[in-house]
C-alpha positions in Angstrom: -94.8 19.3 -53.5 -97.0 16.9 -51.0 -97.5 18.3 -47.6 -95.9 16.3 -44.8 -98.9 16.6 -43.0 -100.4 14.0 -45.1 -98.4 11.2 -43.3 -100.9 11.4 -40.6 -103.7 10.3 -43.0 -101.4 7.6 -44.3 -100.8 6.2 -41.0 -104.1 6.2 -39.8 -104.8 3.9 -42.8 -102.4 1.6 -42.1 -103.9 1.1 -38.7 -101.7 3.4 -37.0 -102.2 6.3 -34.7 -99.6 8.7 -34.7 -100.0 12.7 -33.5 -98.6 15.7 -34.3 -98.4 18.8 -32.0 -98.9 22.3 -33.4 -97.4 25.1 -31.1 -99.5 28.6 -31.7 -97.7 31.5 -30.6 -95.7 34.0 -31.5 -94.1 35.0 -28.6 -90.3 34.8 -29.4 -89.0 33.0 -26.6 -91.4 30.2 -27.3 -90.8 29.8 -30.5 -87.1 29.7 -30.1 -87.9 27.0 -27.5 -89.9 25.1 -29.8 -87.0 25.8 -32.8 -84.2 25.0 -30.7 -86.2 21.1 -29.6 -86.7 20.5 -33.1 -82.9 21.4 -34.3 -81.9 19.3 -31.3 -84.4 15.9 -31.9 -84.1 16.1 -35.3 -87.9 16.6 -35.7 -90.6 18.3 -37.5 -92.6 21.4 -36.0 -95.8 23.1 -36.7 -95.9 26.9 -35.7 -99.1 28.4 -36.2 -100.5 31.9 -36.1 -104.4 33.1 -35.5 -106.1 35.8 -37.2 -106.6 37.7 -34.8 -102.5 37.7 -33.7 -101.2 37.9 -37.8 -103.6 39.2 -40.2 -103.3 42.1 -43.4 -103.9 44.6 -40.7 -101.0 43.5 -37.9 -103.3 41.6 -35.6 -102.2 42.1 -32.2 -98.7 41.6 -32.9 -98.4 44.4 -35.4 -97.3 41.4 -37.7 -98.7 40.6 -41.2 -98.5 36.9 -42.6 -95.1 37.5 -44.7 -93.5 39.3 -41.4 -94.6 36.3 -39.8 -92.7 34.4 -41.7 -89.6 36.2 -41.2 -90.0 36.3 -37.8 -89.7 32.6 -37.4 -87.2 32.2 -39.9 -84.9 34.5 -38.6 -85.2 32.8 -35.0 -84.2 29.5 -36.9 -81.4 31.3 -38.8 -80.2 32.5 -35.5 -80.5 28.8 -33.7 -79.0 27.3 -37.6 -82.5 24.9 -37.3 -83.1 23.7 -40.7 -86.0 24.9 -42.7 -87.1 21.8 -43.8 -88.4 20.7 -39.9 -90.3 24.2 -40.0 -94.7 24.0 -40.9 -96.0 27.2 -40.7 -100.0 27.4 -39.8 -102.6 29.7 -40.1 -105.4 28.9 -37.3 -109.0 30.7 -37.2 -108.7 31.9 -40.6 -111.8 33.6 -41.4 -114.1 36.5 -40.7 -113.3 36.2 -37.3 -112.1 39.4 -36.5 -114.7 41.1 -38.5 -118.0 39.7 -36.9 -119.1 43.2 -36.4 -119.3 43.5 -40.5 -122.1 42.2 -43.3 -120.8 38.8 -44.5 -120.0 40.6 -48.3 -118.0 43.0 -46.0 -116.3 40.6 -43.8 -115.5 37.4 -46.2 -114.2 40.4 -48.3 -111.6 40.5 -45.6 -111.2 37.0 -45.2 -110.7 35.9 -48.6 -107.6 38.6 -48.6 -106.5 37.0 -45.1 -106.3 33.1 -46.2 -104.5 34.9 -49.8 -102.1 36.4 -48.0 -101.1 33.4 -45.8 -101.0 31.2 -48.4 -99.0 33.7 -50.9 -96.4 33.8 -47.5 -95.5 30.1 -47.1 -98.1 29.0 -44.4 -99.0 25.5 -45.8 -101.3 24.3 -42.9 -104.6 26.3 -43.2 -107.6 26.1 -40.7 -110.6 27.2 -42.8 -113.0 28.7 -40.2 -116.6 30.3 -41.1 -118.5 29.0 -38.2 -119.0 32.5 -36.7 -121.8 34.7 -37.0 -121.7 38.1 -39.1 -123.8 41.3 -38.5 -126.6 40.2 -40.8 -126.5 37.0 -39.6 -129.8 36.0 -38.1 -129.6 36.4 -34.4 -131.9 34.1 -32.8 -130.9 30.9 -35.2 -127.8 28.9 -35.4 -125.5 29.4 -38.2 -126.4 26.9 -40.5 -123.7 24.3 -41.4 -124.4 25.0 -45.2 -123.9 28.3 -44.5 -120.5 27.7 -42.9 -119.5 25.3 -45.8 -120.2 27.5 -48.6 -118.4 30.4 -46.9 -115.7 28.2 -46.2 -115.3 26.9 -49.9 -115.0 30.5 -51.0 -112.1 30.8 -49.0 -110.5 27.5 -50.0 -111.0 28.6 -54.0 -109.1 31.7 -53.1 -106.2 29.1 -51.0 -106.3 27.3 -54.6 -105.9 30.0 -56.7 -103.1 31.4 -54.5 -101.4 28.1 -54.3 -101.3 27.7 -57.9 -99.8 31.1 -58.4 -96.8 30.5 -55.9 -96.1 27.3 -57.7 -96.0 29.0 -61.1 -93.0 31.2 -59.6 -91.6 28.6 -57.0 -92.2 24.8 -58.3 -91.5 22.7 -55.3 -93.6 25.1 -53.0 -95.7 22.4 -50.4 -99.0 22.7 -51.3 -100.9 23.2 -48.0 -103.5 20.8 -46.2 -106.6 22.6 -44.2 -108.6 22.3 -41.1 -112.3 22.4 -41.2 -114.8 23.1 -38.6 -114.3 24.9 -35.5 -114.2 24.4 -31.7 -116.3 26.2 -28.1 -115.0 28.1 -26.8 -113.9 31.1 -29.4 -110.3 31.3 -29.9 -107.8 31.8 -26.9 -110.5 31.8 -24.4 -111.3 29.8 -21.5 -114.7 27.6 -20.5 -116.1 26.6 -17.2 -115.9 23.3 -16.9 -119.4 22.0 -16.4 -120.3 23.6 -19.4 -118.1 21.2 -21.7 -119.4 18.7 -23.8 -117.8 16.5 -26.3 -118.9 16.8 -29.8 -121.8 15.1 -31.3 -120.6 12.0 -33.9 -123.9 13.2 -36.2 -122.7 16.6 -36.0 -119.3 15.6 -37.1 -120.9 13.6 -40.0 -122.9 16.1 -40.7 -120.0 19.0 -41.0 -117.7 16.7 -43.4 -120.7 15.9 -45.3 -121.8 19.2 -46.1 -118.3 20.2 -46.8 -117.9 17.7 -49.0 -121.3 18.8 -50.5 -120.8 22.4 -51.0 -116.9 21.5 -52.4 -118.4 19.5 -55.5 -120.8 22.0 -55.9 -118.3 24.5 -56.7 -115.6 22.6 -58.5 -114.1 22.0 -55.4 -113.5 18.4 -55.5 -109.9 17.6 -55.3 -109.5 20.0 -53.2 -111.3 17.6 -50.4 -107.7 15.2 -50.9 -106.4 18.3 -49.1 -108.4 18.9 -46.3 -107.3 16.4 -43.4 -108.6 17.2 -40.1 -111.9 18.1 -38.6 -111.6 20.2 -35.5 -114.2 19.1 -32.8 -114.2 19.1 -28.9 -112.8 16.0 -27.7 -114.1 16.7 -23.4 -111.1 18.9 -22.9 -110.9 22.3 -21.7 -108.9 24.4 -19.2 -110.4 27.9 -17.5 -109.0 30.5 -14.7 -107.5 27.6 -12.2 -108.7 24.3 -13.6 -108.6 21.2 -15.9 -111.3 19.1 -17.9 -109.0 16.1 -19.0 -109.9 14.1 -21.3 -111.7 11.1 -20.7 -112.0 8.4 -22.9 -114.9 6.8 -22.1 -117.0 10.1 -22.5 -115.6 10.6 -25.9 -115.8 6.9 -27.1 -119.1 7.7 -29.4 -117.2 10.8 -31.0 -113.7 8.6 -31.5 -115.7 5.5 -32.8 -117.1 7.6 -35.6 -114.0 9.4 -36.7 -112.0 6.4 -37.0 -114.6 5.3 -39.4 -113.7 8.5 -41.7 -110.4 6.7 -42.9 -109.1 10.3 -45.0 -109.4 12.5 -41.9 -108.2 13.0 -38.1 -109.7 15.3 -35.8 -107.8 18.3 -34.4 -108.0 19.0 -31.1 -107.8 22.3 -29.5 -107.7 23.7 -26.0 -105.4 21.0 -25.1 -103.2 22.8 -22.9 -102.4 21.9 -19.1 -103.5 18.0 -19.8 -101.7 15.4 -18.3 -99.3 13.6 -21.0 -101.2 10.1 -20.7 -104.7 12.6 -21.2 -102.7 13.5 -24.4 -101.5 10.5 -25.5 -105.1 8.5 -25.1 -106.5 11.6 -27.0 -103.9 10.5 -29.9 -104.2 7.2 -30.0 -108.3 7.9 -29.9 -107.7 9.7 -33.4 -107.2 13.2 -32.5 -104.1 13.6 -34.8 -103.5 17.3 -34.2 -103.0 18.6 -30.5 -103.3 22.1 -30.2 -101.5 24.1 -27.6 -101.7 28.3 -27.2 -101.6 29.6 -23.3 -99.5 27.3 -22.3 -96.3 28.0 -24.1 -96.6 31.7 -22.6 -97.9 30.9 -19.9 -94.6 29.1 -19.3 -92.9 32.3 -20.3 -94.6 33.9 -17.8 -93.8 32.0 -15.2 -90.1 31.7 -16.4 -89.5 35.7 -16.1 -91.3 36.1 -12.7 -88.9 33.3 -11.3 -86.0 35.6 -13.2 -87.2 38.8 -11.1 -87.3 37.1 -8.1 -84.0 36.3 -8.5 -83.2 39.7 -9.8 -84.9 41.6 -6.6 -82.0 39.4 -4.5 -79.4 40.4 -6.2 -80.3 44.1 -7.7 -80.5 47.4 -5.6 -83.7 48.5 -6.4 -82.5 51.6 -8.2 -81.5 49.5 -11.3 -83.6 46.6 -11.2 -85.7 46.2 -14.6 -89.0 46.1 -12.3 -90.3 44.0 -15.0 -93.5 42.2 -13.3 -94.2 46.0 -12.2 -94.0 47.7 -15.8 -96.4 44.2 -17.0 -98.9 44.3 -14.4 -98.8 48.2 -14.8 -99.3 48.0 -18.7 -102.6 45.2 -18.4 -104.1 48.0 -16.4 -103.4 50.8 -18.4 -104.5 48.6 -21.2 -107.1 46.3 -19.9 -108.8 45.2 -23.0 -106.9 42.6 -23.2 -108.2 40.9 -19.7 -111.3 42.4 -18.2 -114.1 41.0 -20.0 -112.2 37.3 -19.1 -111.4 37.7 -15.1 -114.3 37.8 -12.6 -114.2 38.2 -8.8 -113.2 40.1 -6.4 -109.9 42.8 -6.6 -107.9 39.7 -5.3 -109.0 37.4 -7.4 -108.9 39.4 -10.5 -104.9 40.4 -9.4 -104.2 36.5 -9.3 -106.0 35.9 -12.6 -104.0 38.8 -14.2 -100.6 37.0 -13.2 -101.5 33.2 -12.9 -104.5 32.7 -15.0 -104.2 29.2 -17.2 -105.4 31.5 -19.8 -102.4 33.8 -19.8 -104.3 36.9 -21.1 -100.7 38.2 -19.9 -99.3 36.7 -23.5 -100.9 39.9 -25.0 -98.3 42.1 -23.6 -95.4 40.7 -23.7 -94.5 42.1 -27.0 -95.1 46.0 -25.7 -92.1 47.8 -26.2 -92.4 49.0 -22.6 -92.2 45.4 -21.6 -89.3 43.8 -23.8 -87.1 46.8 -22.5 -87.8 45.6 -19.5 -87.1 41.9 -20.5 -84.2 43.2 -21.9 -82.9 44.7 -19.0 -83.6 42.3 -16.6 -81.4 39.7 -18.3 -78.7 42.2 -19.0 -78.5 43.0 -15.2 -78.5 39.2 -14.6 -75.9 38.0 -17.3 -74.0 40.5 -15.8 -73.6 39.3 -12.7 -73.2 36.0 -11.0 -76.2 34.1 -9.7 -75.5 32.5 -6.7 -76.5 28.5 -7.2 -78.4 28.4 -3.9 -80.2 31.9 -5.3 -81.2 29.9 -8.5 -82.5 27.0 -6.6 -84.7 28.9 -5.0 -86.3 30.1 -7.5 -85.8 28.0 -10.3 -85.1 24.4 -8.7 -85.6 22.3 -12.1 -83.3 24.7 -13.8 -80.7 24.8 -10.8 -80.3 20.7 -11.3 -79.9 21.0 -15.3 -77.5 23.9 -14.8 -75.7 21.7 -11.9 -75.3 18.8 -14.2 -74.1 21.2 -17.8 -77.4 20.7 -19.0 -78.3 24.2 -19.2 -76.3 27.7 -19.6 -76.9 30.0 -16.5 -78.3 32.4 -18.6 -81.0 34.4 -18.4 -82.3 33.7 -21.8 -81.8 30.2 -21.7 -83.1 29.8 -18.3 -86.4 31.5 -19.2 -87.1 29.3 -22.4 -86.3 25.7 -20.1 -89.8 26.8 -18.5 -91.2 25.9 -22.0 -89.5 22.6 -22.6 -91.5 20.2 -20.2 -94.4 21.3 -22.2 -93.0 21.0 -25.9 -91.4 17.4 -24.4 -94.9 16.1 -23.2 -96.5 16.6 -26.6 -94.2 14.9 -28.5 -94.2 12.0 -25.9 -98.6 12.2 -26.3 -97.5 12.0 -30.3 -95.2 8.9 -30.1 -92.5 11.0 -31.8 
């Protein structure tokens, strides 16, 4: 069956620009969010997982690709939002987490990585080789042929796994990939001055080669599938701060892709733009806007609101203490942060909590952490919350729950941080 994703393509060669946000998480909370708008609007959402939060192994999330899957379906069983508006993605799926290995050692791993999301359902695959292994030469770039040729080992194993799904499941989508890659690595953060929008020659030179490397190994109609390059556009977001886009810096890069009529660019780092940053990026040609950080971020911000509230109302003796139990989990386990926040003791407590780069999201699925999640909204949907209480704390919420837009509960209260998020990127998208 065709991939929806293809309408993108289609659009742009009518002369059309038209976006599509992909949400990468897999925090709960945001993805019911994200469920719950698309059951609502009556529109389509891509969900996509890294490979270094879902792999074989667990990733950080202790989930494979198939468990994956069931995670989100359940959360749209439980909302009763229709499978059909659910695209499931795989992003950074490669030898990334296995830089430390030989490249027969490592694409060893990735081959059984991009097998295993395709053989689970994920029908929007970013194919991404553009790292360097342990025999890897150090002092030399990775050569884009390099890249290309390890990527189209991984796209004959997508093929091959594709074709075996459909053998046993005849209308399964067959999926669409993402070539290329983006600076910074995945999830991480950039000083701003050290941004710069990608080369048109180097995007030329990328989809060339590809397309190269993918005839050379019998590859060829496998090109109709992939339809994006991802590239940097000018944007970025570190520790406190924005790079928005800016059109007239990216013009060269924009005037060249819109050339390639059978590909969009994909845009990561995208979170924290303005909407209008967004929607010039789209109608520019970046047809897929990635956003990560943000989603928890807003999470985040949503259940320190909820134990404020919860500190007002509480006595201390059963109070979930949940910002406590976090902050005191990211420095029992600081992996996760330290070799991202710089400063001094203050500055590295604010980064912890506030960061735009929400190394916090890491956490959040502890089991230390969701009892206290758990407990903090039992204590609070067990007791009333003052409206003054709320507004203090949550003022955007207070009006929506003032007007019967929103349930005064805690669940629901937490996930309406996400929404203003999720709303501007379909806005930037022109859905």
């Amino acid at each position: 069956m065709k991939n929806k994703l293809h309408e993108i393509i289609t659009a742009k060669q009518r002369g059309q620009a038209i976006g599509v946000p992909s949400f990468c998480t897999a925090n709960y909370f945001a993805i019911k969010a994200i469920l719950t708008y698309a059951k609502i609007n009556n529109v389509e959402v891509v969900i996509e997982a890294t490979a270094n939060q879902v792999n074989q192994y667990g990733g950080y999330t202790n989930m494979k690709p198939a468990d994956f899957v069931k995670f989100v379906t359940d959360i749209a069983k439980e909302i009763d939002c229709p499978s059909e508006l659910i695209i499931l993605g795989g992003d950074h799926l490669g030898p990334l987490t296995w830089t430390n290995l030989n490249e027969e050692e490592a694409m060893l791993k990735a081959r059984e990585l991009v097998r295993q999301f395709v053989e689970a359902g994920f029908t929007k695959i970013h194919l991404d080789t553009s790292m360097k292994l342990k025999s890897d030469p150090i002092n030399e770039p990775l050569d884009t042929r390099v890249v290309a040729e390890r990527g189209a080992s991984l796209m004959q194993v997508c093929q091959e796994t594709y074709d075996s799904r459909k053998l046993l499941n005849p209308n399964s989508v067959r999926p669409v990939f993402i070539i290329g890659s983006e600076v910074p690595i995945p999830g991480g953060a950039q000083e701003e001055e050290s941004i710069s929008v990608t080369d048109p020659e180097d995007l030329i030179k990328t989809y060339n080669t590809y397309c190269e490397v993918f005839k050379e190994h019998g590859l060829e109609e496998s090109l109709s599938d992939v339809i994006a390059i991802v590239t940097q556009p000018g944007v970025e977001f570190s520790d406190h701060g924005v790079v928005e886009y800016d059109r007239e810096l990216a013009k060269p890069l924009m005037s060249t892709a819109k050339k390639m009529q059978n590909i969009v660019l994909e845009g990561h780092s995208t979170d924290y733009q303005p909407k209008m940053a967004l929607k010039q990026m789209v109608e520019d040609g970046v047809g897929i806007l990635k956003v990560g950080p943000a989603l928890t971020f807003a999470i985040r911000a949503g259940l320190f609101a909820l134990s404020a509230v919860e500190q007002e109302l509480i006595c201390p003796a059963k109070c979930s203490n949940f910002k406590q139990v976090l902050i005191d989990l990211m420095d029992s386990k600081p992996d996760n942060w330290k070799k991202y926040y710089f400063g001094d003791s203050k500055d590295i407590e604010i980064k912890k909590k506030y960061s735009y780069s929400d190394r916090v999201r890491y956490y959040l699925s502890d089991a230390s952490v969701t009892e206290a999640i758990n407990k903090l909204f039992n204590n609070l949907d067990n007791t009333i919350i003052p409206l003054g209480l709320l507004h203090q704390y949550m003022p955007e919420q207070y009006y929506k729950v003032k007007n019967h837009e929103l349930e005064l509960k805690s669940e629901a209260l937490v996930m309406d941080f996400v929404n203003p998020f999720i709303e501007e990127y379909f806005f930037a998208a022109g859905v």
